[in-house]
N, CA, C and O of each residue as an XYZ file, in Angstrom:
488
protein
N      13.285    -18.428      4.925
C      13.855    -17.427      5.779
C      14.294    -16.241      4.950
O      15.060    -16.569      4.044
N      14.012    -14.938      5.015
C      14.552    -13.915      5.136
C      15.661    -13.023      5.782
O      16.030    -13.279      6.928
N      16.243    -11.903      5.028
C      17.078    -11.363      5.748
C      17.203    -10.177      5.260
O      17.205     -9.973      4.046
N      17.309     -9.367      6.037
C      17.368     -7.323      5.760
C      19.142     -6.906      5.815
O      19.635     -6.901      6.943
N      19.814     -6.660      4.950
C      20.679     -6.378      5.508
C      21.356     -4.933      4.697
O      21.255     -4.752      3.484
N      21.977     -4.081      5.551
C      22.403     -2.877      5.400
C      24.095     -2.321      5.158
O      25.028     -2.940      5.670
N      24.300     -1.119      4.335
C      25.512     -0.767      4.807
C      26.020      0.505      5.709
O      25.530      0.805      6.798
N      26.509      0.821      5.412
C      26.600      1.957      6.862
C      26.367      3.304      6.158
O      26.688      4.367      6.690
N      25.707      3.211      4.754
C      25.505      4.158      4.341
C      23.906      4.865      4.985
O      23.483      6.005      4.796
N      23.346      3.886      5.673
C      21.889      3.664      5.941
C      21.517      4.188      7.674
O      20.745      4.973      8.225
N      22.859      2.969      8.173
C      22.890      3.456      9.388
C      22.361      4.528     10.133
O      21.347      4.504     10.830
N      23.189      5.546      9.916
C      23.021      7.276     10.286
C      22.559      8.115      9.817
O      22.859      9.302      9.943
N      21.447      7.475      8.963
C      20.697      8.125      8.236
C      19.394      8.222      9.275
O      19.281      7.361     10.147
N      18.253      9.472      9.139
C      17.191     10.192      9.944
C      16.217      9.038      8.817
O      15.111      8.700      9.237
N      16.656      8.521      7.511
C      15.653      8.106      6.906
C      15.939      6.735      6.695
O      15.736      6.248      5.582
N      16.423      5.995      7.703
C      16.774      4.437      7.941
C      15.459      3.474      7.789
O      15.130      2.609      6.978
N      14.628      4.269      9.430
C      13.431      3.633      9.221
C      12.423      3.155      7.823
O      11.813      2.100      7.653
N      12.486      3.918      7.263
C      12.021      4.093      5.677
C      12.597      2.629      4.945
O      11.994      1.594      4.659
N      13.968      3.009      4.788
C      14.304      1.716      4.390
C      14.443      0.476      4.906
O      14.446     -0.502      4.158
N      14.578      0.356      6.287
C      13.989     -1.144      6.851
C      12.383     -1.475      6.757
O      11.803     -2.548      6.921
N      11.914     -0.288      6.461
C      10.154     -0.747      6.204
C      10.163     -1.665      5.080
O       9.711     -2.804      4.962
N      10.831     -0.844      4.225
C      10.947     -0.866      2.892
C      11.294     -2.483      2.844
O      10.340     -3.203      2.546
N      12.556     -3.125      3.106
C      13.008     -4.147      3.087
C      12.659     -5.305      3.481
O      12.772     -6.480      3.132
N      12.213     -4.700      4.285
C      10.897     -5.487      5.516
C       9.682     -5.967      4.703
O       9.246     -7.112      4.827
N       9.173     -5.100      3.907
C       8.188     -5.358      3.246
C       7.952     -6.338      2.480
O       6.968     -7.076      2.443
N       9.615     -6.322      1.379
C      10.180     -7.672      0.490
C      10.032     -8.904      1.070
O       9.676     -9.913      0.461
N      10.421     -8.813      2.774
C      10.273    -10.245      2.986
C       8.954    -10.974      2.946
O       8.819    -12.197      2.943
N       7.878     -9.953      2.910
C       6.692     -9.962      3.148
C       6.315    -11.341      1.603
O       5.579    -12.318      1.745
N       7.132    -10.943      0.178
C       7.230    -11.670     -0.863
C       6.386    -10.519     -1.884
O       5.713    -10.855     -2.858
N       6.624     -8.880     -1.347
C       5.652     -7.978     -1.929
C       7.127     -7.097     -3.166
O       8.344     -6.968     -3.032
N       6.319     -6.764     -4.062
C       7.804     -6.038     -4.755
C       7.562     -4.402     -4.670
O       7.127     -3.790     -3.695
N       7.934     -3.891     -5.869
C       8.044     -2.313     -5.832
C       6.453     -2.147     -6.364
O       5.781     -2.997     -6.948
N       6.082     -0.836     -5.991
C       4.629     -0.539     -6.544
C       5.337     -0.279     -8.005
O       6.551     -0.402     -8.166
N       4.610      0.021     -8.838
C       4.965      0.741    -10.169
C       4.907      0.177    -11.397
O       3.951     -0.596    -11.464
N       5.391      0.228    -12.166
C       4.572     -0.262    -13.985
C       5.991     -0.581    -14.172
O       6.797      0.193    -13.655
N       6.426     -1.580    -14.818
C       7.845     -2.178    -15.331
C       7.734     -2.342    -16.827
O       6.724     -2.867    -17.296
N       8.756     -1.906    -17.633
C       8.419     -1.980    -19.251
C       9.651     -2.222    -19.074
O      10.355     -2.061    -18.078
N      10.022     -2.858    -20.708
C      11.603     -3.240    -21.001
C      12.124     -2.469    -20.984
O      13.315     -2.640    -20.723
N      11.664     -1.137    -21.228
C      12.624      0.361    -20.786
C      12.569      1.318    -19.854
O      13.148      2.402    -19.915
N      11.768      0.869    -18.850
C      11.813      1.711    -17.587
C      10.926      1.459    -16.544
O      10.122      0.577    -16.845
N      10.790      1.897    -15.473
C      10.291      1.811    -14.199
C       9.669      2.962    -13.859
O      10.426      3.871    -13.520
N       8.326      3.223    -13.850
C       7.603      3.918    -13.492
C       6.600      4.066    -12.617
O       5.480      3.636    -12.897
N       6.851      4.673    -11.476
C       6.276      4.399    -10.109
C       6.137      5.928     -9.145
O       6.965      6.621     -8.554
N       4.477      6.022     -9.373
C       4.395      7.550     -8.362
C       4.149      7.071     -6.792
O       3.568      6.084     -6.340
N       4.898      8.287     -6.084
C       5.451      7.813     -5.114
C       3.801      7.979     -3.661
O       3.492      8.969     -2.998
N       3.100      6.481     -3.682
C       2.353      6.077     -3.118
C       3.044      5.744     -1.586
O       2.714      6.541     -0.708
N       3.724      4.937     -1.291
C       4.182      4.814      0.205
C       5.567      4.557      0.246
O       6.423      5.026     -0.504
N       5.748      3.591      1.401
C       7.428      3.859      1.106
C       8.106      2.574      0.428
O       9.323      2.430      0.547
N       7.272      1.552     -0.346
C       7.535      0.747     -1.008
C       7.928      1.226     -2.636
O       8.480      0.540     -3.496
N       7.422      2.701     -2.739
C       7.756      3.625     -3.715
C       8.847      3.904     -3.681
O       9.489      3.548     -4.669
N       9.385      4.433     -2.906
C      10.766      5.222     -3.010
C      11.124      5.216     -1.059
O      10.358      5.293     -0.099
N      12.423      5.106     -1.146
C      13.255      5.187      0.156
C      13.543      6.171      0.613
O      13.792      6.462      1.782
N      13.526      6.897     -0.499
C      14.042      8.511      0.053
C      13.083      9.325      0.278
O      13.383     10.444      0.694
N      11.651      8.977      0.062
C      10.806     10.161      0.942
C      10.131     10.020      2.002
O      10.116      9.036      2.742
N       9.402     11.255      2.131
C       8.684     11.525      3.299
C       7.791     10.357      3.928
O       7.720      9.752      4.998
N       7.240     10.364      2.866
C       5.724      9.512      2.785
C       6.024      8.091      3.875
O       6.723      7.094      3.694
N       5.340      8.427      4.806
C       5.515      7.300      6.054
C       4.427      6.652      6.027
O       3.808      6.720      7.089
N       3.962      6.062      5.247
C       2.281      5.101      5.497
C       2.906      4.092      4.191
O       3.895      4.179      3.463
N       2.017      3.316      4.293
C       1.875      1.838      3.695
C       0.580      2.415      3.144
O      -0.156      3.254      3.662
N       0.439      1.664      1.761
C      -0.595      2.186      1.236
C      -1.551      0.678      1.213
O      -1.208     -0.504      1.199
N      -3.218      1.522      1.216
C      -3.643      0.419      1.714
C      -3.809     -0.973      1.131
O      -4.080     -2.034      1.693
N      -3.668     -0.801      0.361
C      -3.547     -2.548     -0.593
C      -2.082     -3.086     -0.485
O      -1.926     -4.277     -0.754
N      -1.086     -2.412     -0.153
C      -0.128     -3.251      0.676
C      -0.377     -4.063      1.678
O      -0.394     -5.288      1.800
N      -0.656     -2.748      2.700
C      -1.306     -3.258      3.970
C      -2.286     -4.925      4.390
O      -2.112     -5.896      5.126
N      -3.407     -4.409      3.321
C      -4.356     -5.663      3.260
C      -3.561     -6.804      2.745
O      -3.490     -7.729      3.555
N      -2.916     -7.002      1.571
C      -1.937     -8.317      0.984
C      -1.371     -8.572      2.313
O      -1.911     -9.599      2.724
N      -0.456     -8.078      3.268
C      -0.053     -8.693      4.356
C      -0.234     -8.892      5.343
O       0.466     -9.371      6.235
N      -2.094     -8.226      5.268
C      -2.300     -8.960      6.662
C      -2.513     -7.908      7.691
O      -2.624     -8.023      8.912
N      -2.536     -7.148      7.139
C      -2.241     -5.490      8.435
C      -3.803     -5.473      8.213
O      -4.370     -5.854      9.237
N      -4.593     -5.180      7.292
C      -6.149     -4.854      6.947
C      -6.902     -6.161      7.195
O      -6.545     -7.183      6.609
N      -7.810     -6.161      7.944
C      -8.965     -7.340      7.655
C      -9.621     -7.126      6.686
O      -9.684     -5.998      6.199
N     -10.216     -8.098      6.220
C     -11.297     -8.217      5.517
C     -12.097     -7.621      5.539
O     -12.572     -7.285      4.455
N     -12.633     -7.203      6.621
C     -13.495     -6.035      7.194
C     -13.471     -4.627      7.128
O     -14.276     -3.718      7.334
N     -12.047     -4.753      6.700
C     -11.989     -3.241      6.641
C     -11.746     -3.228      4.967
O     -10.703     -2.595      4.803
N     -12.036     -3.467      4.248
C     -11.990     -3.709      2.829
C     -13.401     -3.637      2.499
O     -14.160     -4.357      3.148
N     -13.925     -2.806      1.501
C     -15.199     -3.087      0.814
C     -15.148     -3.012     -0.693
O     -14.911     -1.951     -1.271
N     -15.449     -4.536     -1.539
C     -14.773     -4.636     -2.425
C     -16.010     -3.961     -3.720
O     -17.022     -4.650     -3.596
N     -16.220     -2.905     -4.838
C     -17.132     -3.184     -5.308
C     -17.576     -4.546     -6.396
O     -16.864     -5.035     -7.273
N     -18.762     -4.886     -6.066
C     -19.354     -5.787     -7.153
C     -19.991     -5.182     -8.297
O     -21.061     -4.593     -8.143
N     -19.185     -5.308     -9.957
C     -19.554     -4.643    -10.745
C     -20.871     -5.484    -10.878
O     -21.947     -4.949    -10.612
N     -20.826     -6.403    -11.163
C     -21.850     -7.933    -11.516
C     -23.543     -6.926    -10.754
O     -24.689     -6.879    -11.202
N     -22.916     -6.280     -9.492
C     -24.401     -5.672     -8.937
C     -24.523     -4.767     -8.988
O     -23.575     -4.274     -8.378
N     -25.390     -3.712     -9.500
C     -25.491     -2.448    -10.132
C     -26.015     -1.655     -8.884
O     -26.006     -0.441     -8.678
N     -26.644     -3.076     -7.822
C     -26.714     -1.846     -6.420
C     -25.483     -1.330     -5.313
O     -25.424     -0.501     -4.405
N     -24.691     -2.169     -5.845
C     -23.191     -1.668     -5.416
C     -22.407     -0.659     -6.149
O     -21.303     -0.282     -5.755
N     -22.872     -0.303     -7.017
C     -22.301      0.617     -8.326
C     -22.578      2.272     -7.544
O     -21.716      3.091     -7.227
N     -23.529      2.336     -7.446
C     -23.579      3.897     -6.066
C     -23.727      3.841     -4.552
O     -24.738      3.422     -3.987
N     -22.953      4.165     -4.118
C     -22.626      3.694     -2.417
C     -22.013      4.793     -2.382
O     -21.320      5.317     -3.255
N     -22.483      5.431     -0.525
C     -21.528      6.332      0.143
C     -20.788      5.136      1.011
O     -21.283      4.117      1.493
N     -19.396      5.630      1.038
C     -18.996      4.826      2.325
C     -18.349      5.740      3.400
O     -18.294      6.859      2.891
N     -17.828      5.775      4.668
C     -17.056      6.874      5.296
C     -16.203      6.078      5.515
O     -16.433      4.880      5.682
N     -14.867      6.697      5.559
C     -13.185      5.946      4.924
C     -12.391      6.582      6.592
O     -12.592      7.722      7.010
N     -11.842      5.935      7.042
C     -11.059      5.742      8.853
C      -9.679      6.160      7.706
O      -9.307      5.472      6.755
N      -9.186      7.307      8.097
C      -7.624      7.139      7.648
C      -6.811      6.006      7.973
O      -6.844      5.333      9.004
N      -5.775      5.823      6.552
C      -5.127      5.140      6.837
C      -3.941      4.714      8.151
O      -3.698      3.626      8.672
N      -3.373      6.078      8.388
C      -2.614      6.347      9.846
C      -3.641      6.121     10.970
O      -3.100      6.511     12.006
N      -4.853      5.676     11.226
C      -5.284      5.912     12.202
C      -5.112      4.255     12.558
O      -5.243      3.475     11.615
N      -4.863      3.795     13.712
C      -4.746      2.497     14.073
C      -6.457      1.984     15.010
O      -6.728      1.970     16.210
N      -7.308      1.617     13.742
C      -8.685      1.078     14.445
C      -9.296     -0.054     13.887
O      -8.417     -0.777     13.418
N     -10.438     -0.534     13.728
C     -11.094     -1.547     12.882
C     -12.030     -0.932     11.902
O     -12.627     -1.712     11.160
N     -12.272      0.458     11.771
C     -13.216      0.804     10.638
C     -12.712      0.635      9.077
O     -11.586      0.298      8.712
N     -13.513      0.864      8.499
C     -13.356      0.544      7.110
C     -12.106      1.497      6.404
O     -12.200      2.713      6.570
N     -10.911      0.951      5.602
C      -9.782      1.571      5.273
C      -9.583      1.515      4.207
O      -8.466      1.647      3.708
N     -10.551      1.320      3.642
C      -9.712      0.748      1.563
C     -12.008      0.399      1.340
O     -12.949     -0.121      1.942
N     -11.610      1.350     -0.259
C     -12.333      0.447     -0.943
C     -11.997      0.217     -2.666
O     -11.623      1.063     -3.478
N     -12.283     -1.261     -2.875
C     -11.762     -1.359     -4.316
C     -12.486     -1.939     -5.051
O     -13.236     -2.908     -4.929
N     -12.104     -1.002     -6.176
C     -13.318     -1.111     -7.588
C     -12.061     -1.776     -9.097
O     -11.177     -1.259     -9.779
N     -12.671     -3.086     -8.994
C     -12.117     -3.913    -10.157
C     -12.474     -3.045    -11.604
O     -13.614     -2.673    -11.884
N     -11.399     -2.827    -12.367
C     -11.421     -2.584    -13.179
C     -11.672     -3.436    -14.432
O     -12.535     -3.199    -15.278
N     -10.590     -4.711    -14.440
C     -10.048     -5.937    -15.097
C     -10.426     -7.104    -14.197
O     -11.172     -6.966    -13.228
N     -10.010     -7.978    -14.473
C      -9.257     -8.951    -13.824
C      -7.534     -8.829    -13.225
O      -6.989     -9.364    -12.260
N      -7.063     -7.973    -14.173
C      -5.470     -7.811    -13.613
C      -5.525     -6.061    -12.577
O      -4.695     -5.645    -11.769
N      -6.732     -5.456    -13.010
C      -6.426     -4.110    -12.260
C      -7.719     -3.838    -11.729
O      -8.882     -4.144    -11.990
N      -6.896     -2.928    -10.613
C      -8.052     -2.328     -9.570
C      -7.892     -1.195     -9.219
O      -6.697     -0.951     -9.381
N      -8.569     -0.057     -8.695
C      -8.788      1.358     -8.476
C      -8.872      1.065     -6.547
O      -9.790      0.533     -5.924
N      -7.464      1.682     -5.969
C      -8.037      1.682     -4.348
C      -8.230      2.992     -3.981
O      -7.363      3.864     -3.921
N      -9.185      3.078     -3.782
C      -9.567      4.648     -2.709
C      -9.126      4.824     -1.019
O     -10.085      4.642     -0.268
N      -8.228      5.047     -0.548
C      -8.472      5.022      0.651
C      -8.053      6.947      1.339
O      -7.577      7.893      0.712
N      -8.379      6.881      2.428
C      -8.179      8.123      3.121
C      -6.896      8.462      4.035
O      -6.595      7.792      5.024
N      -6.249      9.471      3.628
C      -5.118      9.624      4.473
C      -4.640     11.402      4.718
O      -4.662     12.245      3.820
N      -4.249     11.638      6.084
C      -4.480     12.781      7.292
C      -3.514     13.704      7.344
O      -3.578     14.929      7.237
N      -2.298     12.731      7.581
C      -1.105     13.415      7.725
C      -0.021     13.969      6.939
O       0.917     14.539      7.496
């Protein structure tokens, strides 16, 4: 079980929503985007798992997909292993748009890292 809980500093805030996304997200078992070193935290501000205090109202899409918001379907992963997957057009459905077309595509770098491309409107 999970639990979100706030102080009233949050309350009456125009940018609440943000941070119950935000918190919301944790329960999900997801952490902060960003690079962690023994001396700092470095994280450009991709959605609102980035930072609480901005604008940026979307979930970025490899959040999204880890919890379940993206199908499978809407993911096209490249296969380095196939060199006919190596040049591909694809056409990318913004992320804000609520449909089933394709929303993310990702190109393995590593085994620990990946490159996501996705499209976004607003």
């Amino acid at each position: 079980r999970s639990v979100v809980v706030a102080g009233k500093d949050w309350r009456n805030s125009n940018l609440a929503w943000i941070w119950l996304t935000h918190e919301t997200i944790h329960n999900y078992g997801l952490p902060h985007n960003g690079l962690y070193t023994e001396s700092s935290y470095t994280r450009p501000i991709w959605d609102v798992m980035d930072a609480m205090d901005t604008r940026t109202s979307e979930l970025f899409s490899w959040t999204r997909w880890l919890i379940g918001w993206l199908k499978d379907n809407q993911v096209h992963c490249i296969n380095k292993e196939n060199p006919r997957t190596l040049v591909t057009t694809h056409e990318l459905s913004p992320v804000e748009v609520n449909d089933s077309n394709l929303k993310m595509i990702a190109v393995p770098i590593d085994a620990n890292k990946i490159v996501v491309i996705e499209s976004r409107r607003n």
